[in-house]
N, CA, C and O atoms as a Maestro MAE file, in Angstrom:
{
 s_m_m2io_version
 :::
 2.0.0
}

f_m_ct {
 s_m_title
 :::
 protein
 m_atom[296] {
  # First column is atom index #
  i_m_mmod_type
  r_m_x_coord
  r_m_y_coord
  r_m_z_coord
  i_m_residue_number
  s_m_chain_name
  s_m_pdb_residue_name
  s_m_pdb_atom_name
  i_m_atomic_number
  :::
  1 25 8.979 -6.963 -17.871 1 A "UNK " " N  " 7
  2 3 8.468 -8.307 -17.656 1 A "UNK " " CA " 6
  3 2 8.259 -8.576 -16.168 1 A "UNK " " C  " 6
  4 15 7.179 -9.101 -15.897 1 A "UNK " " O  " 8
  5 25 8.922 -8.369 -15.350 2 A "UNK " " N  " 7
  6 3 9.220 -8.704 -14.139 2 A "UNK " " CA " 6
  7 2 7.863 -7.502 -13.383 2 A "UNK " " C  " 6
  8 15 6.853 -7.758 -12.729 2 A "UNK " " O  " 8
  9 25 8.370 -6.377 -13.791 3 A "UNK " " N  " 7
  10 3 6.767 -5.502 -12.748 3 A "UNK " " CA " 6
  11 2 5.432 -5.964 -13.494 3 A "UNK " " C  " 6
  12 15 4.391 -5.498 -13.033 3 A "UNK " " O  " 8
  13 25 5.353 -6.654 -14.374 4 A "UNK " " N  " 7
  14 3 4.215 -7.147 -15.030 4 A "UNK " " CA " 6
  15 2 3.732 -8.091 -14.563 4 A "UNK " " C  " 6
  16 15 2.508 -8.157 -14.668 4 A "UNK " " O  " 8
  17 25 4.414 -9.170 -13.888 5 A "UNK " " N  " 7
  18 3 4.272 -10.197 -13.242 5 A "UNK " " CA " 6
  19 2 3.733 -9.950 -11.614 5 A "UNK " " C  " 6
  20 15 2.713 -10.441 -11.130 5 A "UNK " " O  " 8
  21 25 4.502 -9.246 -11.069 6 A "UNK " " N  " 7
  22 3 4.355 -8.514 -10.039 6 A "UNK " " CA " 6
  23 2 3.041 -7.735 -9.700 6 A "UNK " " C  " 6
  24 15 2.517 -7.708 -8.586 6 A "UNK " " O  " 8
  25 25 2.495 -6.978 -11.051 7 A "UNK " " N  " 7
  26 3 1.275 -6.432 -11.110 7 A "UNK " " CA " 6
  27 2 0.242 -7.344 -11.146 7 A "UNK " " C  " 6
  28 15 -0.644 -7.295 -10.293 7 A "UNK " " O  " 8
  29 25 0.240 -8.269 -12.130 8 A "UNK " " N  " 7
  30 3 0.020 -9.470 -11.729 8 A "UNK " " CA " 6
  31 2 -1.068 -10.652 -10.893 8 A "UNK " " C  " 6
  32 15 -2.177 -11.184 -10.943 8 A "UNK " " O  " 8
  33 25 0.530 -10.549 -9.932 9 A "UNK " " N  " 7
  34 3 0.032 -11.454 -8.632 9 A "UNK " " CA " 6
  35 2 -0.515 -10.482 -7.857 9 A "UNK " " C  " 6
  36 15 -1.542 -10.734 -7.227 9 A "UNK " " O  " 8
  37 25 0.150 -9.099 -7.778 10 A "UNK " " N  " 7
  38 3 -0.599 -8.213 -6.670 10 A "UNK " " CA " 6
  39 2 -2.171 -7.805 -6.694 10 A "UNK " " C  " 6
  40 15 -2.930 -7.469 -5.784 10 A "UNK " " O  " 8
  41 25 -2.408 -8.004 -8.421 11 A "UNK " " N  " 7
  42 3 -4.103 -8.263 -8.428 11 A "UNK " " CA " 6
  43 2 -4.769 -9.487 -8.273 11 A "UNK " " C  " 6
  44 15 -5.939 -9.618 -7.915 11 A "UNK " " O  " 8
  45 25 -4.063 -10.282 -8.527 12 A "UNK " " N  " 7
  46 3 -4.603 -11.649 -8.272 12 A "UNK " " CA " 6
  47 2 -4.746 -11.813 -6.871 12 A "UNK " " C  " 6
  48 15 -5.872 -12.244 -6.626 12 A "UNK " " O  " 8
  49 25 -4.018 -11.632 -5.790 13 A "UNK " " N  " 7
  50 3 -4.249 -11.592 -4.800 13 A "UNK " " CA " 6
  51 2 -5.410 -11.235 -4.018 13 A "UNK " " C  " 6
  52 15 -6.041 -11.725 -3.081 13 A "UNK " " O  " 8
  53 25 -5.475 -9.946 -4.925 14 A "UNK " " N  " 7
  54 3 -6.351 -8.952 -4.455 14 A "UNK " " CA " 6
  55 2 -7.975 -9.541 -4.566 14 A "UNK " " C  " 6
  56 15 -8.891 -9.378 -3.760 14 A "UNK " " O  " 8
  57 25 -7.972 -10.199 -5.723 15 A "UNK " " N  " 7
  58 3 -9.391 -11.062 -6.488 15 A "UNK " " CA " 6
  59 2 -9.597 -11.763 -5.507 15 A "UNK " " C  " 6
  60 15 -10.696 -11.763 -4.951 15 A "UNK " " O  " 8
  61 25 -8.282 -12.719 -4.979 16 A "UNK " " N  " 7
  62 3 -8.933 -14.276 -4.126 16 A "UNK " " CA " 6
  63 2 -9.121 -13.108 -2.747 16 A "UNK " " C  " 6
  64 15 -10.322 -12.983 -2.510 16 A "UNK " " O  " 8
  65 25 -8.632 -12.626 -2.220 17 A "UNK " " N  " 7
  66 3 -8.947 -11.627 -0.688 17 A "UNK " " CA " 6
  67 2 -10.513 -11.721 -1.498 17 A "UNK " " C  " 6
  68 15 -10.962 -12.784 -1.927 17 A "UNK " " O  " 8
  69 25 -10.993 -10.825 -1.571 18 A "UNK " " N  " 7
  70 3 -12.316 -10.862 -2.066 18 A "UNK " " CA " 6
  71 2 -13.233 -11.777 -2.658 18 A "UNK " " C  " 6
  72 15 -14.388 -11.428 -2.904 18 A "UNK " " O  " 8
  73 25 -12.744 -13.098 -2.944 19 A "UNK " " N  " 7
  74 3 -13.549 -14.299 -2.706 19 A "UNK " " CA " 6
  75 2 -13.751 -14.959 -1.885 19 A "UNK " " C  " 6
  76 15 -14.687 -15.741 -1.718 19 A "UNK " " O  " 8
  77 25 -12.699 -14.673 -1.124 20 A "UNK " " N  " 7
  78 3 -13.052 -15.077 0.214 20 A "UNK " " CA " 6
  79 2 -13.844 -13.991 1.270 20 A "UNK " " C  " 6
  80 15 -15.016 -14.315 1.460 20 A "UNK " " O  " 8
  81 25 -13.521 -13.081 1.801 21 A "UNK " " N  " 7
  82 3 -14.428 -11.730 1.745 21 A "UNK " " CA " 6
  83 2 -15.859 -12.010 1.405 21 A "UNK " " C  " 6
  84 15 -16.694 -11.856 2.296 21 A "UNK " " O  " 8
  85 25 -16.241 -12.412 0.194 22 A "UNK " " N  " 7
  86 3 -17.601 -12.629 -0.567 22 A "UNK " " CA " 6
  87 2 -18.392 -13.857 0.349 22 A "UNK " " C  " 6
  88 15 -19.474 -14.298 -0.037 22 A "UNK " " O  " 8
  89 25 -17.833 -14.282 1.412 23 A "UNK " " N  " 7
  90 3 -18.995 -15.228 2.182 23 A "UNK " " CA " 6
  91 2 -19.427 -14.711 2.758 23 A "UNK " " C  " 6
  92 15 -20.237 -15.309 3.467 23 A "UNK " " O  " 8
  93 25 -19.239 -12.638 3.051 24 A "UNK " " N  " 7
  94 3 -20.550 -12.439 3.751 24 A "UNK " " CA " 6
  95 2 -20.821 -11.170 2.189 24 A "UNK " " C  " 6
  96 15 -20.178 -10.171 2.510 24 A "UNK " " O  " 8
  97 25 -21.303 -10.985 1.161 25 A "UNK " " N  " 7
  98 3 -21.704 -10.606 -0.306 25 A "UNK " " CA " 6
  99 2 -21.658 -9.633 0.273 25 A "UNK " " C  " 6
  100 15 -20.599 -9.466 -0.332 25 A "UNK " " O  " 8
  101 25 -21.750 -8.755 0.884 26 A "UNK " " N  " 7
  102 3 -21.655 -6.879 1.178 26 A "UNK " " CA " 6
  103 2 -20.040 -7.174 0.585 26 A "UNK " " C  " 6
  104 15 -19.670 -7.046 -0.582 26 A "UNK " " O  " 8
  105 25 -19.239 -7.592 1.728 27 A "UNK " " N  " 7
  106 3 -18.020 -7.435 1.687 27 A "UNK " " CA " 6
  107 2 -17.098 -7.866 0.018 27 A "UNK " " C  " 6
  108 15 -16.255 -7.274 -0.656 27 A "UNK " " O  " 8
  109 25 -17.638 -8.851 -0.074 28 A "UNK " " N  " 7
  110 3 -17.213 -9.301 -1.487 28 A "UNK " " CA " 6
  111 2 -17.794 -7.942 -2.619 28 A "UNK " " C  " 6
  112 15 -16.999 -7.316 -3.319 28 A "UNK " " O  " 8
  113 25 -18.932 -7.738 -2.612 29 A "UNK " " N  " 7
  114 3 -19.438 -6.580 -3.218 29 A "UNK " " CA " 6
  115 2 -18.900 -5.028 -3.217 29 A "UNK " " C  " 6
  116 15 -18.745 -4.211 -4.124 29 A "UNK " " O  " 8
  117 25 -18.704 -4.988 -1.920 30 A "UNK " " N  " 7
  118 3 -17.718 -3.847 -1.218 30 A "UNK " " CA " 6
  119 2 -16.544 -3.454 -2.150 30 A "UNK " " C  " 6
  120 15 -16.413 -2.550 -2.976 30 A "UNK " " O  " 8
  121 25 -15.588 -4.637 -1.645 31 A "UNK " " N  " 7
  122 3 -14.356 -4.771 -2.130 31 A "UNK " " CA " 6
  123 2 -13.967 -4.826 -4.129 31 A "UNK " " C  " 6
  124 15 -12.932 -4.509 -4.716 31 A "UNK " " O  " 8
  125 25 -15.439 -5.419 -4.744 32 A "UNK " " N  " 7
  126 3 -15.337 -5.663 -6.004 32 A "UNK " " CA " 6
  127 2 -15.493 -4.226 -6.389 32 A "UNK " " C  " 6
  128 15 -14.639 -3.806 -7.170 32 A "UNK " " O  " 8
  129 25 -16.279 -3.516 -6.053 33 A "UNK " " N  " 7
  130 3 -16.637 -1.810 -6.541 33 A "UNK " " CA " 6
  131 2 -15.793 -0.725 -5.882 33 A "UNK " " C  " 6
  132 15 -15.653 0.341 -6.481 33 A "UNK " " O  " 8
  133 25 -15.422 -0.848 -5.112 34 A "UNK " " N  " 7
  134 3 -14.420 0.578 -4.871 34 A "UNK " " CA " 6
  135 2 -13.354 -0.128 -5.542 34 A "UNK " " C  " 6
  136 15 -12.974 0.822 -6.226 34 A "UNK " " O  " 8
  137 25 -12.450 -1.237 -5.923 35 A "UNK " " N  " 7
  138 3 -11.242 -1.993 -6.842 35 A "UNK " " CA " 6
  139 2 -11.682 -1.278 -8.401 35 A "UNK " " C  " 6
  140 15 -10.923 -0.442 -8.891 35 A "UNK " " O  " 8
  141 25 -13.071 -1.717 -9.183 36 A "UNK " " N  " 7
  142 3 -13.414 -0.652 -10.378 36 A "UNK " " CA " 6
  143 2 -13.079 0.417 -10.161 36 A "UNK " " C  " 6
  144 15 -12.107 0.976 -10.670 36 A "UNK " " O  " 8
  145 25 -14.179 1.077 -9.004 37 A "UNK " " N  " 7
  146 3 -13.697 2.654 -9.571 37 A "UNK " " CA " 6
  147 2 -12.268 2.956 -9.173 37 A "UNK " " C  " 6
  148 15 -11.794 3.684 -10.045 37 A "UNK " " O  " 8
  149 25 -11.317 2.684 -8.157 38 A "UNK " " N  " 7
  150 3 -10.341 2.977 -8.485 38 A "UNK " " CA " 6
  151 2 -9.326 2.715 -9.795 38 A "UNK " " C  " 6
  152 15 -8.357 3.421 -10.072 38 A "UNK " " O  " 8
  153 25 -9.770 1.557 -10.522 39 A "UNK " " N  " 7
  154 3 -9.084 1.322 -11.400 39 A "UNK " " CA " 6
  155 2 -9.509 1.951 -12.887 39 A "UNK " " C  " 6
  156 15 -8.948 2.069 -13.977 39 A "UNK " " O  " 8
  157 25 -10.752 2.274 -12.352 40 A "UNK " " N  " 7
  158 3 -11.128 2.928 -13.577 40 A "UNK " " CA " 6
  159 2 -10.545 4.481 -13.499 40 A "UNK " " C  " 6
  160 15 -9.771 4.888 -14.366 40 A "UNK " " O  " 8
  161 25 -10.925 5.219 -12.523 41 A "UNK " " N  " 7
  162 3 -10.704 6.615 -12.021 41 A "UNK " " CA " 6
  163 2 -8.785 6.877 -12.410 41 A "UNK " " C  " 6
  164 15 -8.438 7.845 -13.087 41 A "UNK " " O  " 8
  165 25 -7.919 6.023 -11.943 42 A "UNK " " N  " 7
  166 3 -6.766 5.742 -11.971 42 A "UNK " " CA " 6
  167 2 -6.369 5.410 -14.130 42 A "UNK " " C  " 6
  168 15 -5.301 5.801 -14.601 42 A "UNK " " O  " 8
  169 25 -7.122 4.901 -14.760 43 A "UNK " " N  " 7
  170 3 -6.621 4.722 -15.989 43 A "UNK " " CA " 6
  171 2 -7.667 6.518 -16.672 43 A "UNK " " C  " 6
  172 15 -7.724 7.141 -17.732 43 A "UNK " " O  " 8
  173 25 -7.956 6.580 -16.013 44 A "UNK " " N  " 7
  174 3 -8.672 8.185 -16.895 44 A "UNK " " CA " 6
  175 2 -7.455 9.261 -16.343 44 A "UNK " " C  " 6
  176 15 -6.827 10.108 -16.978 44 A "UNK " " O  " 8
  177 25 -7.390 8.907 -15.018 45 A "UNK " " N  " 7
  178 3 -6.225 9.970 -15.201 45 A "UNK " " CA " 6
  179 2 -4.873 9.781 -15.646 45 A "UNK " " C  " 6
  180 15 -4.425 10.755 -16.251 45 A "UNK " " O  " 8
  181 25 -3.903 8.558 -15.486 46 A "UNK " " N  " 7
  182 3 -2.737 8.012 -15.980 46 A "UNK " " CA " 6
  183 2 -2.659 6.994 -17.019 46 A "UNK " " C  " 6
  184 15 -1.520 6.660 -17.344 46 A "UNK " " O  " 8
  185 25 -3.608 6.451 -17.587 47 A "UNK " " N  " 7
  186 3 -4.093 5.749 -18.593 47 A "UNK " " CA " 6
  187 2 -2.819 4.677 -18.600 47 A "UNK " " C  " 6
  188 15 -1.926 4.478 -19.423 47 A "UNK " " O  " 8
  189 25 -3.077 4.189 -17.554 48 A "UNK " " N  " 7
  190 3 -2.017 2.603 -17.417 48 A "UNK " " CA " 6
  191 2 -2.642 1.194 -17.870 48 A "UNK " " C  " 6
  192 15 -2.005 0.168 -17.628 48 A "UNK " " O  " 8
  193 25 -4.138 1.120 -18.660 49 A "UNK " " N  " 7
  194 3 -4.578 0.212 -18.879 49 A "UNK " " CA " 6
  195 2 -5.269 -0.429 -18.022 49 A "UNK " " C  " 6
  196 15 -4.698 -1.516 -17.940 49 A "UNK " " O  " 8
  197 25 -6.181 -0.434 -17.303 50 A "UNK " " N  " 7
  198 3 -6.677 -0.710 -16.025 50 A "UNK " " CA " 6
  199 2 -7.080 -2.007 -16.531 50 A "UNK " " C  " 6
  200 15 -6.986 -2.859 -15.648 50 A "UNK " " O  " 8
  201 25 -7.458 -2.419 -17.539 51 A "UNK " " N  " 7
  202 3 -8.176 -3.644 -18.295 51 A "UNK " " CA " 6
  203 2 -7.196 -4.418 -17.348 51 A "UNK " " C  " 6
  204 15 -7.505 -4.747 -16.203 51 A "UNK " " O  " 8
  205 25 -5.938 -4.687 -17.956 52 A "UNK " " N  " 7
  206 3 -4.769 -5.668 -17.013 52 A "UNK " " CA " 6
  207 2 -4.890 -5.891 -15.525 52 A "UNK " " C  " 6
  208 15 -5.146 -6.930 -14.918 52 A "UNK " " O  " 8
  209 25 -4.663 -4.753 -15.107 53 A "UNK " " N  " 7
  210 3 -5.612 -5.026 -13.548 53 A "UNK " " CA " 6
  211 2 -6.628 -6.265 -13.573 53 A "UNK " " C  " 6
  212 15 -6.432 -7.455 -13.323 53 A "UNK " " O  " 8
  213 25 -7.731 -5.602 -13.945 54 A "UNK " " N  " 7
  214 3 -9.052 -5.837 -13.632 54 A "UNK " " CA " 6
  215 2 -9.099 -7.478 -14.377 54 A "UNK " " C  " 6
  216 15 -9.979 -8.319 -14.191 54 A "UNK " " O  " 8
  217 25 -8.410 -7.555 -14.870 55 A "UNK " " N  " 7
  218 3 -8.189 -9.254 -15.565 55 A "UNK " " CA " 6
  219 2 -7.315 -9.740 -14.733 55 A "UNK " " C  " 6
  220 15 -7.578 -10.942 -14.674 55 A "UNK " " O  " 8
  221 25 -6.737 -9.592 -14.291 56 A "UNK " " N  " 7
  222 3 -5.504 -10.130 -12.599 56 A "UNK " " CA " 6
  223 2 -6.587 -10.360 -11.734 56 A "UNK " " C  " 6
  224 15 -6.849 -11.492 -11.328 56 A "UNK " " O  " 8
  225 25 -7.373 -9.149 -11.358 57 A "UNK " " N  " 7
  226 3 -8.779 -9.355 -10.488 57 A "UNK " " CA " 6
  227 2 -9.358 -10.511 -10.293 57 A "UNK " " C  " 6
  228 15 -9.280 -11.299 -9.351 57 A "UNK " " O  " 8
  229 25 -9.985 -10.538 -11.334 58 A "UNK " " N  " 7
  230 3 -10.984 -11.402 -11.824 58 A "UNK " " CA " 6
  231 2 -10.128 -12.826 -12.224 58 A "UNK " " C  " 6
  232 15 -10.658 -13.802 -12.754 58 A "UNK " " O  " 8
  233 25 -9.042 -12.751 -11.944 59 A "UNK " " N  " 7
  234 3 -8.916 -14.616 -12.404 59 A "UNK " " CA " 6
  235 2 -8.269 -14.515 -11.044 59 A "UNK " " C  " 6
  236 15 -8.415 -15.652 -10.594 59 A "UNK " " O  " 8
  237 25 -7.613 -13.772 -10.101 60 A "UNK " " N  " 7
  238 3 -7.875 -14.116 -8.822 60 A "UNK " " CA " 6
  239 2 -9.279 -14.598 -8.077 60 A "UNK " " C  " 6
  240 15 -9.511 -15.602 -7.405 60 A "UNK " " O  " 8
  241 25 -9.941 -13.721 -8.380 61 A "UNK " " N  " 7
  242 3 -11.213 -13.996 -7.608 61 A "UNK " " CA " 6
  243 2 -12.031 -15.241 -8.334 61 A "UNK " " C  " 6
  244 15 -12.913 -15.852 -7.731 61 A "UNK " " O  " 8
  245 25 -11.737 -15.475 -9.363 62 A "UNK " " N  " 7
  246 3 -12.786 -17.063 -9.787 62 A "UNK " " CA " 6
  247 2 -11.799 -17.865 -9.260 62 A "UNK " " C  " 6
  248 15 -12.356 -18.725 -8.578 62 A "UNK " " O  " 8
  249 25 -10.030 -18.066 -9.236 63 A "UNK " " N  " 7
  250 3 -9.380 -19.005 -8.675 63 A "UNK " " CA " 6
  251 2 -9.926 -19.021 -7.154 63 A "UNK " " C  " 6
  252 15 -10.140 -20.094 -6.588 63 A "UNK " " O  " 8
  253 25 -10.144 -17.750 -6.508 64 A "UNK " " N  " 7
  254 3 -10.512 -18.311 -5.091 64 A "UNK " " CA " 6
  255 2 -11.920 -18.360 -5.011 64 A "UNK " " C  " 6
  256 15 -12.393 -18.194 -3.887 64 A "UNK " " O  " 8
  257 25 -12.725 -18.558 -5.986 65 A "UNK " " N  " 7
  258 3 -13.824 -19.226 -5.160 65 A "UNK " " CA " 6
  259 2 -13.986 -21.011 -5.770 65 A "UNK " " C  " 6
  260 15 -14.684 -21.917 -5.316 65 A "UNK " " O  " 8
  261 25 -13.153 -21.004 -6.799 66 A "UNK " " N  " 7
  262 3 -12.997 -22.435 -6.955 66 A "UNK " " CA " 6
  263 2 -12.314 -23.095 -5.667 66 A "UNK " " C  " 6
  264 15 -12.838 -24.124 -5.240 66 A "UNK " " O  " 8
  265 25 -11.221 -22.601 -5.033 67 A "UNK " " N  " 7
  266 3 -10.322 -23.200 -4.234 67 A "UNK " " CA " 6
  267 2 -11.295 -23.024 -3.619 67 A "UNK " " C  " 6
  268 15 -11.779 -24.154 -3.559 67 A "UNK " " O  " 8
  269 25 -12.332 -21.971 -2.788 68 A "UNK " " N  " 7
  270 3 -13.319 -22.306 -1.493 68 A "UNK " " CA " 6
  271 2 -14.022 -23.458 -1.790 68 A "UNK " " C  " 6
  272 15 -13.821 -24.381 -1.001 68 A "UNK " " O  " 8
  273 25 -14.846 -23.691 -2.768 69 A "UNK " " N  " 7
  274 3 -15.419 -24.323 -3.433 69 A "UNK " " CA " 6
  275 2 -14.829 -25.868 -3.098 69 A "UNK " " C  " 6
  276 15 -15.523 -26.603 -2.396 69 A "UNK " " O  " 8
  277 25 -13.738 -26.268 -3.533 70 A "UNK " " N  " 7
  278 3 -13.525 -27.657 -3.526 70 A "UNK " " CA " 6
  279 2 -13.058 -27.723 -2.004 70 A "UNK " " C  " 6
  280 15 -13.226 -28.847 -1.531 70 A "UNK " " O  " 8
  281 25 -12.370 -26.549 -0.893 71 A "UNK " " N  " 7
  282 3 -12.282 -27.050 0.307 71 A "UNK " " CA " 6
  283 2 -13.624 -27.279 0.837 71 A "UNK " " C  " 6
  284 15 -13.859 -28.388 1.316 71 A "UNK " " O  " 8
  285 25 -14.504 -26.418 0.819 72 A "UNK " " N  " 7
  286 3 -15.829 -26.976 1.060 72 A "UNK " " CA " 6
  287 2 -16.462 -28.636 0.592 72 A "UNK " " C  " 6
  288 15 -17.349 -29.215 1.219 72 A "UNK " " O  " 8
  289 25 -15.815 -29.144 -0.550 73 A "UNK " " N  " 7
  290 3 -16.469 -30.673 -0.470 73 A "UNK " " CA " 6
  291 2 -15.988 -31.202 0.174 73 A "UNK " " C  " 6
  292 15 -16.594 -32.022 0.863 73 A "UNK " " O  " 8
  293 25 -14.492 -30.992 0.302 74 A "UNK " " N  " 7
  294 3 -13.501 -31.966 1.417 74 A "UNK " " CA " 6
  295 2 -13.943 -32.010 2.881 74 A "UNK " " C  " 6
  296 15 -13.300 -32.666 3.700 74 A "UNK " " O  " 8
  :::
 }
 m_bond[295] {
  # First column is bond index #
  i_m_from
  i_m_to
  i_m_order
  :::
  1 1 2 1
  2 2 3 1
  3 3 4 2
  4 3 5 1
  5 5 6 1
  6 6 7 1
  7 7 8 2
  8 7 9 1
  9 9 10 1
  10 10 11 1
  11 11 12 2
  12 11 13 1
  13 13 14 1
  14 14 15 1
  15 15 16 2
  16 15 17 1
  17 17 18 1
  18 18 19 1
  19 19 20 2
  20 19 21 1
  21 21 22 1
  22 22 23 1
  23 23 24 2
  24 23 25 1
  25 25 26 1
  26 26 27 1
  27 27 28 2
  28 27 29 1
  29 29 30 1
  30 30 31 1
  31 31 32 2
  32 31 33 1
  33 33 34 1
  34 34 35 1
  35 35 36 2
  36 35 37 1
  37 37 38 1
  38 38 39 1
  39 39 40 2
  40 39 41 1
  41 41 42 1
  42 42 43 1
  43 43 44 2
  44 43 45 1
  45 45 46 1
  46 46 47 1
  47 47 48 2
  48 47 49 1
  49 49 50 1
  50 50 51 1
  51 51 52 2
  52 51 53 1
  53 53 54 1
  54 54 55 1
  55 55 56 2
  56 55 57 1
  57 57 58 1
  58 58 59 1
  59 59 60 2
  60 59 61 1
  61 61 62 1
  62 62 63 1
  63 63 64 2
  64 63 65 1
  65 65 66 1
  66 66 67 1
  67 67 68 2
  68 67 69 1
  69 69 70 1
  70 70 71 1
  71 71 72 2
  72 71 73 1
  73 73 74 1
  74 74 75 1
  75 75 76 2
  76 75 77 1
  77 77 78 1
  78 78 79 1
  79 79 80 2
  80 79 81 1
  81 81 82 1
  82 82 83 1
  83 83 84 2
  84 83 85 1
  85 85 86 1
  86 86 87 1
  87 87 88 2
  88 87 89 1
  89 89 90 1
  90 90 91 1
  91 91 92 2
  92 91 93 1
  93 93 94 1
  94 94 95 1
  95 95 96 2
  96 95 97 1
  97 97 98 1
  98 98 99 1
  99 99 100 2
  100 99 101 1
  101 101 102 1
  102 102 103 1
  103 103 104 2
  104 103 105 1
  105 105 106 1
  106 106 107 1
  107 107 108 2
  108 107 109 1
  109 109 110 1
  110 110 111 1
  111 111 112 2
  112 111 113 1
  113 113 114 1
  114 114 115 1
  115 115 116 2
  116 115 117 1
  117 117 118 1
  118 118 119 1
  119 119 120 2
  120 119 121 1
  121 121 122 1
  122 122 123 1
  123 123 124 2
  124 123 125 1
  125 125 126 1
  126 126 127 1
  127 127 128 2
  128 127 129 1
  129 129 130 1
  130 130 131 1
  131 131 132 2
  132 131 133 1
  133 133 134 1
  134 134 135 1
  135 135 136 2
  136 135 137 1
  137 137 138 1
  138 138 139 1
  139 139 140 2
  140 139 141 1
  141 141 142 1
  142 142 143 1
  143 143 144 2
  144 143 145 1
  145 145 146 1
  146 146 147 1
  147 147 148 2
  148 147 149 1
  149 149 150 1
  150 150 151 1
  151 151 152 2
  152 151 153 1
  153 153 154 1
  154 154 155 1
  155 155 156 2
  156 155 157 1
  157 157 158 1
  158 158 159 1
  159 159 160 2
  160 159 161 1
  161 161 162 1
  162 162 163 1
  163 163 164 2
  164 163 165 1
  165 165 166 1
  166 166 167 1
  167 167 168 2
  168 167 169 1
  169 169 170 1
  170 170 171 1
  171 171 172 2
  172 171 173 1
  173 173 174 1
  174 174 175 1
  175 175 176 2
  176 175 177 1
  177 177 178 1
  178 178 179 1
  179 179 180 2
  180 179 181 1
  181 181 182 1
  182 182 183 1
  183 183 184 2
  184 183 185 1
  185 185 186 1
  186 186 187 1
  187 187 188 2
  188 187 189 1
  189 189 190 1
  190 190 191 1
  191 191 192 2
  192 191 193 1
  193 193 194 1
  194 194 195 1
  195 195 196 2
  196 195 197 1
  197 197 198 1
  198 198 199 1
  199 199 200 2
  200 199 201 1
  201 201 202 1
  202 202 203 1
  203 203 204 2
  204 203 205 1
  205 205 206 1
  206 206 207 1
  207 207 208 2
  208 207 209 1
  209 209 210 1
  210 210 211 1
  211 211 212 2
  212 211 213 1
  213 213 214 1
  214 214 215 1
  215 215 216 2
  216 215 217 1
  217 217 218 1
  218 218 219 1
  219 219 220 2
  220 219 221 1
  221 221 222 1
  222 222 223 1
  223 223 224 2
  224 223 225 1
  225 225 226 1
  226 226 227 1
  227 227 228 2
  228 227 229 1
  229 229 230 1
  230 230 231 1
  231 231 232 2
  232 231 233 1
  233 233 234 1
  234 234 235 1
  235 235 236 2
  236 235 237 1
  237 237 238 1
  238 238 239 1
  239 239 240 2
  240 239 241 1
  241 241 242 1
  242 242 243 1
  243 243 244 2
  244 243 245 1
  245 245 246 1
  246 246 247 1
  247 247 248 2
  248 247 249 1
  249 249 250 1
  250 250 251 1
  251 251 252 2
  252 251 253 1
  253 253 254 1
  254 254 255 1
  255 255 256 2
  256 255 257 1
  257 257 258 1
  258 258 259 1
  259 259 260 2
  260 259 261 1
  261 261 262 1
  262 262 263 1
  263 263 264 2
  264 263 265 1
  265 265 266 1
  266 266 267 1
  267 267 268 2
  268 267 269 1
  269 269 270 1
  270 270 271 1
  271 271 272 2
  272 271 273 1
  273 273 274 1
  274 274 275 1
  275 275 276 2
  276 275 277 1
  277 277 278 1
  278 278 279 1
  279 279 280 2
  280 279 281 1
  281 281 282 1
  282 282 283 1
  283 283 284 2
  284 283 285 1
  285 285 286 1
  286 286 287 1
  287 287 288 2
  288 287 289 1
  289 289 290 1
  290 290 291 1
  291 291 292 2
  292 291 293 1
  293 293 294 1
  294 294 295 1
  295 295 296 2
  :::
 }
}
């Protein structure tokens, strides 16, 4: 339970870095495709489920572009 959580936030993290990153789109782009293939490359060889990752990812990275998003109206 606890390294699950951990795995987690350490992708979630990883998502908002890269939404923020994404205000210049190379970098956001950058960062979104070498994160796949490692996670993909990484579940073909140790088959840890990369899906979980890549869903930590991705609700990091829509949480941080909402949070850019509303600091930008303020």
């Amino acid at each position: 339970m606890k390294d699950s959580i951990y795995r987690a936030l350490l992708h979630a993290t990883l998502g908002g870095f890269a939404a923020w990153a994404a205000h210049e789109w190379i970098y956001g782009l950058v960062i979104i495709i070498c994160f796949l293939a490692y996670e993909i490359s990484e579940d073909w060889r140790i088959k840890d489920h990369a899906y979980i990752d890549i869903r930590g990812f991705l609700a990091g990275f829509v949480l941080g572009i909402v949070i850019i998003e509303v600091l930008r109206l303020l």
